[in-house]
N, C-alpha and C positions, 0 to 999 in steps of 0.2 A: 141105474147109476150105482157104482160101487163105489169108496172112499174107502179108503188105507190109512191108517193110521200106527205109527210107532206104538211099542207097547208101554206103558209107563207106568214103572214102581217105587214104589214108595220115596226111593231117592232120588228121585227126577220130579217130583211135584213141588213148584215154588213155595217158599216158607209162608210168604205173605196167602196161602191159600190154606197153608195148618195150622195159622196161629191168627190171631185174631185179637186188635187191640181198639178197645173203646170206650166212653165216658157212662157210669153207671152210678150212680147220685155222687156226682161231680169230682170222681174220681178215675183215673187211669185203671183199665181193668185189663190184665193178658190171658188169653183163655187160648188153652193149648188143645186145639182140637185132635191132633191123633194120639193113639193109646200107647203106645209104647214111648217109655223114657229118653229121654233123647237130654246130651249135654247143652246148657244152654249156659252166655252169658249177657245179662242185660242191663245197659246203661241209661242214664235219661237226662237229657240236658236241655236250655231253654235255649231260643231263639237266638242267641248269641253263643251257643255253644259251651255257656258255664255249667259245669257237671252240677245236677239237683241230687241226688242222693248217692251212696258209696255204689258201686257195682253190685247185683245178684249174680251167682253163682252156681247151678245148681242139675240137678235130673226134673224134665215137668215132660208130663204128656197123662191129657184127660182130664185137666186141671184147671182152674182158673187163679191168677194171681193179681187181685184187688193192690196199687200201690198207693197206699192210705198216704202215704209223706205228700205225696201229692196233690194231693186235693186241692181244689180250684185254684193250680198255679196253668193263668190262662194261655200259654201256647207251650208246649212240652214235647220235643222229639225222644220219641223210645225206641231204640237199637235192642235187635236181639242178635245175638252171633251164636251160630250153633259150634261148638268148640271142637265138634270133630271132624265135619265137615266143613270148616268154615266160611260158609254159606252166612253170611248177614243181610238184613233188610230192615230200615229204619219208620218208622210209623210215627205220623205229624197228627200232634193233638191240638186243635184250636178250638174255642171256644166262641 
């Protein structure tokens, strides 16, 4: 049996597979699993869509970003949009 497969770099691998968002003593945690800096920006709003904290802005890659405002606010969607690609993918926190 032989399988073929495209060859796939850096830019072709889904975001939801480099970035990584989850509850760590009752808090939203973003951990930027690949090393190079990458433009990000990230929103986070509740169940209705009302914005919970101003927008982040910024370069992350190899990092993790703990969002302390947050803390046990219990169902929270967190948008990340990479600003140069803009590549977005949203991440549902429930409690």
């Amino acid at each position: 049996m032989v399988i073929v497969q495209d060859a796939v770099g850096t830019e072709d691998i889904p975001m939801d597979q480099t970035v990584d968002v989850f509850l760590q003593g009752g808090m939203p945690v973003i951990r930027f699993r690949h090393d190079d800096k990458r433009e990000y920006s990230i929103q986070a709003h509740n169940l209705l869509g009302q914005q919970l904290i101003a927008p982040i802005t910024g370069s992350f890659g190899g990092e993790t970003l703990p969002l302390e405002l947050l803390h046990m606010v219990p169902a929270t969607m967190i948008t990340l949009n990479n600003t140069v690609t803009g590549e977005s993918h949203t991440f549902k926190i429930l409690r």
